[in-house]
C-alpha positions in Angstrom: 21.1 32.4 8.9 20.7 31.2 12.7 20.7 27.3 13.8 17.3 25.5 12.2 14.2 24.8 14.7 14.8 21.2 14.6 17.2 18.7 12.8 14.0 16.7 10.5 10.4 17.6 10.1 8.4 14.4 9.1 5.4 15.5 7.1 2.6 13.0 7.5 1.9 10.8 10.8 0.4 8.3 9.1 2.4 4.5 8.4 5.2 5.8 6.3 5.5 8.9 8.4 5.3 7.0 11.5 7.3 4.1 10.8 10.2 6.7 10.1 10.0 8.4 12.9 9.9 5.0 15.5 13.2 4.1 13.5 14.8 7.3 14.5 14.0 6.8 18.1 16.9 7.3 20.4 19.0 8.9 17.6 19.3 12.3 18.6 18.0 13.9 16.1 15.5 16.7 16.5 11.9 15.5 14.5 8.7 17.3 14.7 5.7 15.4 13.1 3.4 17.6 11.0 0.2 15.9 10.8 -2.7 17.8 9.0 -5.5 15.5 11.0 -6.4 14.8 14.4 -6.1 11.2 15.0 -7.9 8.7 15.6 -9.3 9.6 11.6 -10.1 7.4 8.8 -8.7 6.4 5.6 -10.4 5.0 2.5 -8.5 1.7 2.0 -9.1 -2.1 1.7 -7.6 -2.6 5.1 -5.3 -5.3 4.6 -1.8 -5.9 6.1 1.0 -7.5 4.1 3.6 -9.1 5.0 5.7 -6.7 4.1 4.1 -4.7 7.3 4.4 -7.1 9.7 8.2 -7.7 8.8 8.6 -4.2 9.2 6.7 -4.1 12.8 8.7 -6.8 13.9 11.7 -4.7 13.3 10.2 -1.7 15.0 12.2 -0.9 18.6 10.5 -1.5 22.0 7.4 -3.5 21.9 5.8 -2.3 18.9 5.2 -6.0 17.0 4.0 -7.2 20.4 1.5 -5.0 21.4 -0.2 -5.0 17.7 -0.4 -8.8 18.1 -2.2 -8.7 21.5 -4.1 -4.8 21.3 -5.1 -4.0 17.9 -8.6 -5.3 16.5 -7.7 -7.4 13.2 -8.5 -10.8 11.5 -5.5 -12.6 10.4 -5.5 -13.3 6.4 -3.6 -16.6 5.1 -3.9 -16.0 1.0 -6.1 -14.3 -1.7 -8.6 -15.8 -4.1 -8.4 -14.0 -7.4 -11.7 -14.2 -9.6 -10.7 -13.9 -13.7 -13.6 -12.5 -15.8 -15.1 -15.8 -16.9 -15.8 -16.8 -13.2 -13.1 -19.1 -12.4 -10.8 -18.6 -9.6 -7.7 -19.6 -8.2 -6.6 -19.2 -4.6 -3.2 -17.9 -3.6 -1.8 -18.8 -0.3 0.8 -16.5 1.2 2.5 -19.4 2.9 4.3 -22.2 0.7 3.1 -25.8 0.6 4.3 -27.3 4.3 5.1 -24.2 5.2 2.2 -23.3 7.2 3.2 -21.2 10.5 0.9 -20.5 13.4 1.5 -17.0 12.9 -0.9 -15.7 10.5 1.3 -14.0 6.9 -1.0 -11.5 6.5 -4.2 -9.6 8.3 -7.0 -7.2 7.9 -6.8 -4.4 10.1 -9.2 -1.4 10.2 -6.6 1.8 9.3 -8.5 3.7 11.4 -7.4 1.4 14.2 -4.0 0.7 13.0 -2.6 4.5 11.8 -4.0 5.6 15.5 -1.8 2.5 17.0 1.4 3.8 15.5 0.5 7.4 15.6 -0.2 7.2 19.4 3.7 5.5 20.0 5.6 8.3 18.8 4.0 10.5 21.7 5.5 8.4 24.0 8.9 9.3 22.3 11.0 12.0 24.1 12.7 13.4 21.3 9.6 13.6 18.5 7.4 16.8 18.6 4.1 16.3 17.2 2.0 19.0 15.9 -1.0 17.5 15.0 -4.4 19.6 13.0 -1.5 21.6 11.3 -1.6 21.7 7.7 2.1 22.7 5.5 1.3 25.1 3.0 4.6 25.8 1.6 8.1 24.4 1.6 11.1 26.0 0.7 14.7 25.2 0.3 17.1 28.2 1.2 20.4 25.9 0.5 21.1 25.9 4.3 18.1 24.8 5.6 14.1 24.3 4.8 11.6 26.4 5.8 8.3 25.4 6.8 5.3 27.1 6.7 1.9 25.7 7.9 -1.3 27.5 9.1 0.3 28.1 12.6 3.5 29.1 12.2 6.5 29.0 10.5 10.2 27.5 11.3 13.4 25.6 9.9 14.5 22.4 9.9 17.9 20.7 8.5 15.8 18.7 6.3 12.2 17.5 5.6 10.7 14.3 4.6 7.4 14.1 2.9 5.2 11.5 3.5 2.1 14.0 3.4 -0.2 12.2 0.9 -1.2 11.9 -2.6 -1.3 15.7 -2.8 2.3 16.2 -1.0 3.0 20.0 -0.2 6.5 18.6 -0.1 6.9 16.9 -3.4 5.0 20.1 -5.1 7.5 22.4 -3.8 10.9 20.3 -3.8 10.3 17.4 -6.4 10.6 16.9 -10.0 8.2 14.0 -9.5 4.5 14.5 -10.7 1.7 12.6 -10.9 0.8 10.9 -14.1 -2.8 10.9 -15.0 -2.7 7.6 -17.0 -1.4 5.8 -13.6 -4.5 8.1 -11.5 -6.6 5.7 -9.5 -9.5 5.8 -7.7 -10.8 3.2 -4.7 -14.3 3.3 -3.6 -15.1 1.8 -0.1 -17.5 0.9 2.2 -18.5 -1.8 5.0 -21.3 -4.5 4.7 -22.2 -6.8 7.5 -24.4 -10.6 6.7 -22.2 -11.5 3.7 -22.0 -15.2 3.2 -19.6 -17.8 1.1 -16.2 -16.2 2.5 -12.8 -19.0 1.4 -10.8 -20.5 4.2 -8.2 -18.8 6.0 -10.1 -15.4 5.6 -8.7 -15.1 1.8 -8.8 -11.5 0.7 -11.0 -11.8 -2.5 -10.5 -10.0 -5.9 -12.9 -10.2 -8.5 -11.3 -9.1 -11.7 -14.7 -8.0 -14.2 -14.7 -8.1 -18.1 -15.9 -4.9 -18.1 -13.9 -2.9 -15.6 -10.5 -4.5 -16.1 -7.6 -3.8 -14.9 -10.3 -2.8 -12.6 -11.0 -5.1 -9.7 -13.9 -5.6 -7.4 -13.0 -6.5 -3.7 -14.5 -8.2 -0.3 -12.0 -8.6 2.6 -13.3 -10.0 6.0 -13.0 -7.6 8.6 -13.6 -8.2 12.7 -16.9 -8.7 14.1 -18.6 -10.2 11.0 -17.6 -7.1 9.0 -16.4 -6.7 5.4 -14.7 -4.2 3.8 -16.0 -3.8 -0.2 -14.5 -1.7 -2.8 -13.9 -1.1 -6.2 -10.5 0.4 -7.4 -10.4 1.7 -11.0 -8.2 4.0 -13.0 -9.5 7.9 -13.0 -9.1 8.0 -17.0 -11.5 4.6 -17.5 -13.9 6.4 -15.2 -14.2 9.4 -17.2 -14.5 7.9 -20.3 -17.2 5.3 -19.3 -18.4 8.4 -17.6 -19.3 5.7 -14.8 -20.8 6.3 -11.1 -18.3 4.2 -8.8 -21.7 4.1 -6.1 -23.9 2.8 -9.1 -21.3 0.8 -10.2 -20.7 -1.3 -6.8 -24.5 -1.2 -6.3 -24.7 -2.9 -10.0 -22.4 -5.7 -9.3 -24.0 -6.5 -5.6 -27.3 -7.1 -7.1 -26.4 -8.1 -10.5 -23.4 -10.1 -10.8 -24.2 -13.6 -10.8 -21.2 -14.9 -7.8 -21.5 -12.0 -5.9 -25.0 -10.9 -5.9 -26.6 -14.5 -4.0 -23.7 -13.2 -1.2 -25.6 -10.1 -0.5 -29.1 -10.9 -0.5 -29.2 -10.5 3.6 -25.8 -8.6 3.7 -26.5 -4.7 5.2 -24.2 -1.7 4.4 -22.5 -0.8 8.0 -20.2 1.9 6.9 -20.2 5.0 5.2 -19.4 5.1 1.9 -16.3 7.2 0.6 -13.7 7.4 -2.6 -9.7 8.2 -2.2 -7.4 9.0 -4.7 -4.6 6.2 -5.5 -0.8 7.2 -6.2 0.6 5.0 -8.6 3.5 5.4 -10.9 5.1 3.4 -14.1 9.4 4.0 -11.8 10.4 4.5 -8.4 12.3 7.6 -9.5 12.9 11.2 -8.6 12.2 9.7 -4.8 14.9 12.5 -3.1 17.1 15.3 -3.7 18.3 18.2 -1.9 17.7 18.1 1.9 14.4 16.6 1.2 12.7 13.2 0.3 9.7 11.0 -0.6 7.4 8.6 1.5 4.6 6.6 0.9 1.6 8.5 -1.3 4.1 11.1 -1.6 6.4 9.0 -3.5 3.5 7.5 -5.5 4.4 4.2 -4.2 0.9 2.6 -4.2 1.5 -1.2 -6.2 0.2 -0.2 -9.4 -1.7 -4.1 -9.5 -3.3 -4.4 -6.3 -3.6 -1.4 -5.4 -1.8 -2.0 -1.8 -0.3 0.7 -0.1 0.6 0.3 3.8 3.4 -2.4 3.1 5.4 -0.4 0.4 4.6 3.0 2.5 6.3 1.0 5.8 9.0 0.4 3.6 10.1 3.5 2.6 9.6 4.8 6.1 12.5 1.9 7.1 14.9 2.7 4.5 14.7 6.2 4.8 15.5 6.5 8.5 18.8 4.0 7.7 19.8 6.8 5.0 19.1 9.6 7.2 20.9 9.0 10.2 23.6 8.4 7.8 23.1 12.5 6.8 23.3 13.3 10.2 26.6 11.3 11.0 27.8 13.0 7.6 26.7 16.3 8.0 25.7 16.0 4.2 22.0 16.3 3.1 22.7 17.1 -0.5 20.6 15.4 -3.1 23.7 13.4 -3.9 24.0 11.7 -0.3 20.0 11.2 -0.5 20.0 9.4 -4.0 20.9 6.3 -1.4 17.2 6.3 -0.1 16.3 5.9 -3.6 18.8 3.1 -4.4 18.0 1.3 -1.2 13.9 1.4 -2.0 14.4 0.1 -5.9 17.0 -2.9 -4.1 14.0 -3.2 -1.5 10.5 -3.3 -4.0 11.6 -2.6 -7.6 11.5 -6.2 -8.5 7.9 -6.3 -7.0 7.1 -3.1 -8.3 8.2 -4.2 -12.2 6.0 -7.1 -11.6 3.4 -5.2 -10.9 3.4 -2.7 -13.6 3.5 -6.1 -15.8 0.3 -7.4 -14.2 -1.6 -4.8 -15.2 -1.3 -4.9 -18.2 -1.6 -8.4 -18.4 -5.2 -8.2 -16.2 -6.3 -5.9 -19.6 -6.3 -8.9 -21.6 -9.5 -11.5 -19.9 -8.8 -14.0 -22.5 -5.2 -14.2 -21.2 -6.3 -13.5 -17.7 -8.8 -16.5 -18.1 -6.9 -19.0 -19.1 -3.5 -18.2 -16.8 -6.4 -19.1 -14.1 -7.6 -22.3 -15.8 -4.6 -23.6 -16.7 -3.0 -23.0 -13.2 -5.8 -24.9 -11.8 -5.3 -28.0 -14.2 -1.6 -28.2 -13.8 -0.1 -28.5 -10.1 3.2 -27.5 -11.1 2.3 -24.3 -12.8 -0.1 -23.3 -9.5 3.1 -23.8 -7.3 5.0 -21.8 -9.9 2.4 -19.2 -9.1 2.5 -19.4 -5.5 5.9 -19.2 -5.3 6.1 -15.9 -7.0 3.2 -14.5 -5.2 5.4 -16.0 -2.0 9.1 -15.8 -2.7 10.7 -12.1 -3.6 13.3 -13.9 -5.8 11.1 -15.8 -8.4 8.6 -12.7 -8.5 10.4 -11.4 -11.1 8.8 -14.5 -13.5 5.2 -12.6 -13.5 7.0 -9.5 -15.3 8.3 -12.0 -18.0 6.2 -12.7 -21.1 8.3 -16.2 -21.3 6.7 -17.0 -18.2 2.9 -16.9 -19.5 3.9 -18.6 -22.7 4.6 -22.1 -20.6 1.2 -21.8 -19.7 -0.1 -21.1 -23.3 1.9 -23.9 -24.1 0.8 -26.7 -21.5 -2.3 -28.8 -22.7 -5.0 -28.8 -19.7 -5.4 -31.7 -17.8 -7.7 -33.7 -15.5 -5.3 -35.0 -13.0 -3.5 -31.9 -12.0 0.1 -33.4 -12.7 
């Protein structure tokens, strides 16, 4: 069999997709960039920007961080407020006590403006061929090389990397992975200007209702006097309530008794529309031979907030370190790529673990109620909480029941010591 077409075909421009392909930049290596869409193009998604994304951007080469600060549309975030099912709330900076920066932790970013800012450097990149309204129907691995087939055409590469969605040709046709239906989520969406009562610091707001749980309920300030509003709920809870998600939002906008007095002048701006969330109990079965998983692909989606961009970015970075690594090897056996998925459980397991944990923790609105009270009566258990939500290293005290039981244990107080 003759030399392959190219050296890596990235399937998917979007954030994981693109974020690999910026990495590579200046490697040498061969990529073409199969994107199914045209951009600029839409995606159904709360909008908001981690930190985890803008630690990633700030490693991008060039001027990549610099010219999202000063050219992309977005309203910088500082914290969440998170609503628990009897009413009360508790708000979650993303910054430490004292530790407040003048750079904004977080932000919320149309992703229709953001994918196109990403997608639109890796045209300027000599080296990255991008085929763009081409969709990859099949993917096959011949031992020597994978072959590509997509509506146009068909051609080889050395290797492939799939960060083409939820519904990944790649993973399909490569991967052991599969969806699981218990973990299948879906996000409703849509824009509403003339909201009122927003926190400080543009806090991304999650309303956690008795009778959706672990369902939440979202408003996120967007530019221009904008909101994006959702609703994110597991497929299976959906089908057995046999629930509208349009009748559902529309229920709780005029019904629910501290979100309803928000909307009485608020206007829908935005069309709505549902997406399919990838979420998964292990980051496993990421790679094998001369393939691996991004993003949606990967099912990488936190299964407790529902967040996507950061841990997509993520896997983008890590996987462009392992890759060049095949190149410089010459080895693209499954064996050599089980160090993407190594690298990516080092990089978000803990986080990942945690969230599986808070899930099924927000099932519980007793527990979910008084974790919320109790953090606001006790100052040292709401730093404890802030701290995790804050510091990778004591995230891991969410995922541990011991953790909860200190706040079962503390009496309430009025003081806040």
């Amino acid at each position: 069999m003759g030399n392959p077409d190219v050296d890596l075909v990235i399937a998917g421009g979007g954030p994981a997709g693109a974020t690999l392909a910026l990495n590579l930049a200046g490697s040498g290596i061969r990529i073409a960039v199969v994107e199914k869409k045209r951009f600029p193009r839409g995606v159904i998604c709360g909008d908001a920007l981690s930190g985890q994304v803008l630690q990633v951007l700030r490693r991008l080469p060039g001027t990549v961080y610099r010219e999202f600060l000063e050219l992309v549309p977005k309203t910088p975030s500082r914290g969440m407020r998170v609503y628990a099912p009897d009413h009360g709330f508790l708000d979650l900076p993303y910054e430490l006590p004292g530790d407040r920066r003048e750079e904004p932790p977080g932000y919320i970013c149309p992703r229709i403006s953001f994918d196109d800012f990403l997608f639109q450097h890796l045209k300027q990149i000599h080296g990255i061929t991008i085929l763009e309204e081409e969709r990859i129907s099949r993917v096959s691995n011949t031992g020597e090389q994978v072959i590509i087939t997509t509506n146009r055409q068909t051609f080889s590469s050395r290797m492939i990397a799939g960060a083409d969605g939820i519904r990944s040709v790649v993973r399909s046709c490569l991967s052991t992975k599969i969806l699981d239906p218990s973990y299948y989520c879906l996000a409703f969406r849509t824009y509403f200007s003339g909201i009122t009562g927003f926190p400080p610091g543009n806090h991304l707001e999650l309303f956690f209702l008795e009778d959706l749980l672990p369902a939440y309920f979202w408003i996120f300030p967007e530019v221009g006097g904008n909101a994006n509003v959702g609703l994110g709920i597991l497929y299976r809870d959906l089908m057995r309530k046999k629930m509208s998600m349009f009748k559902v939002l529309h229920r709780i906008i005029r019904e629910h008794p501290l979100i309803a007095p928000r909307f009485r002048q608020a206007v829908m701006t935005g069309k709505p529309g549902a997406r399919g969330l990838a979420l998964s109990r292990k980051l496993d079965n990421l790679s094998g031979d001369r393939f691996l998983l991004l993003g949606d692909a990967a099912l990488l989606v936190d299964p407790f907030t529902g967040e996507g961009v950061g841990n997509a970015m993520a896997s983008g970075e890590s996987a462009a370190h392992v890759i060049r690594n095949c190149f410089r090897n010459g080895d693209f056996s499954a064996k050599s790529l089980r160090a993407y998925d190594l690298r990516l459980k080092r990089r978000i397991g803990t986080e990942h673990t945690t969230s599986v944990s808070l899930q099924r923790f927000a099932r519980q609105p007793w527990l979910f109620n008084l974790v919320v009270r109790k953090a606001n009566s006790h100052a040292w258990l709401r730093e404890q909480l802030i701290s995790s939500f804050c510091n990778e290293a004591d995230r891991k005290k969410l995922a541990n029941p011991l953790f909860y039981g200190k706040f079962l244990l503390k009496p309430f107080t009025k003081d806040g010591d």
